[in-house]
C-alpha positions in Angstrom: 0.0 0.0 0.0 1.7 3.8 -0.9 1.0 6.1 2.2 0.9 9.2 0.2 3.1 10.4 -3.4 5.5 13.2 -2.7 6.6 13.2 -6.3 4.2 16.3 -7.1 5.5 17.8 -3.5 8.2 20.8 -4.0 9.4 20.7 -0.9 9.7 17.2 0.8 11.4 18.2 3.9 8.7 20.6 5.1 5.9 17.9 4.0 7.7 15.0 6.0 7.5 17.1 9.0 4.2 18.3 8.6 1.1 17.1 11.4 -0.5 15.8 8.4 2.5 13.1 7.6 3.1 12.4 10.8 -0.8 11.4 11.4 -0.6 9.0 8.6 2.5 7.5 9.4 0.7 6.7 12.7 -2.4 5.7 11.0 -0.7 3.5 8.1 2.3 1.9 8.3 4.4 -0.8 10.7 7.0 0.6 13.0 9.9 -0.2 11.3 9.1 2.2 9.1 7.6 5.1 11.6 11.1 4.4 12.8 12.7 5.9 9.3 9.7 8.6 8.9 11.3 9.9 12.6 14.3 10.5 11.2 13.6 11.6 8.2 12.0 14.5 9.7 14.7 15.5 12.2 17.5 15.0 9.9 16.4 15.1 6.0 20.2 15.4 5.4 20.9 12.2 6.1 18.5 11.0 3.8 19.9 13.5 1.3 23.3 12.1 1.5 24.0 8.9 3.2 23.9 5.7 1.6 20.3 3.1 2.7 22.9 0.7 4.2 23.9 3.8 7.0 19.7 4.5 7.3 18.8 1.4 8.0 22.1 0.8 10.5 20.6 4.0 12.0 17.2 2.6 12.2 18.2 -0.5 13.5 16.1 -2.1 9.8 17.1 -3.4 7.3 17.8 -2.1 3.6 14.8 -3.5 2.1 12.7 -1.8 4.7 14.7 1.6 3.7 13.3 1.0 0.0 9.7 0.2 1.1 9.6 3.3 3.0 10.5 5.3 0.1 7.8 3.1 -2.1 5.2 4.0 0.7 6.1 7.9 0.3 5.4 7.1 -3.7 9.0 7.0 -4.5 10.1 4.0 -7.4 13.0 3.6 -5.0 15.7 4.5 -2.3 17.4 6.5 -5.3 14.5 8.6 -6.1 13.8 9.8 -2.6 17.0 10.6 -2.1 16.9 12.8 -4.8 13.7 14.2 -3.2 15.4 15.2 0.1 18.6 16.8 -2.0 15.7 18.9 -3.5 13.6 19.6 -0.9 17.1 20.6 0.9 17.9 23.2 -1.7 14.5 24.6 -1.8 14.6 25.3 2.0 18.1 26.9 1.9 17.1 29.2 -1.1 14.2 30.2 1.1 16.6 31.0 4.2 18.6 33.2 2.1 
């Protein structure tokens, strides 16, 4: 089951911490990957840079459960999302500026 698509979003940082994300994390998928949604959210750059082997050592999960999170958030894989974050990322630092 995909949670939500964040393909369309423009800014994936601001929606991953958003009270709407975090209500259907709650709402929709297992722990393992609430787990990964946490972190996310208080550290996008680490899913902007680091590799899904240093996620999921982070998250105590595994790899695989790195790449379902990013097909729940409507991503075709780990690759993708990370691309995401490095987007969302340089949208919120043009912003600041």
């Amino acid at each position: 089951m995909q949670l939500i698509s964040l393909k369309a979003e423009s800014d994936v940082h601001e929606f991953l911490i958003s009270k709407n994300f975090w209500a259907a994390v709650h709402r929709n998928v297992p722990e393992r990957l609430a787990a990964l949604a946490r972190l996310a959210a208080e550290r996008p750059d680490v899913f902007a840079f680091e590799s899904s082997q240093k996620i999921a050592e982070r998250c105590k999960v595994s790899q695989t459960s790195v790449v379902r999170f990013a097909q729940h958030l409507g991503f075709d894989g780990f690759a993708e999302m990370k691309q995401g974050f490095q987007h969302g990322l340089r949208q919120s630092s043009r912003r600041a500026s």
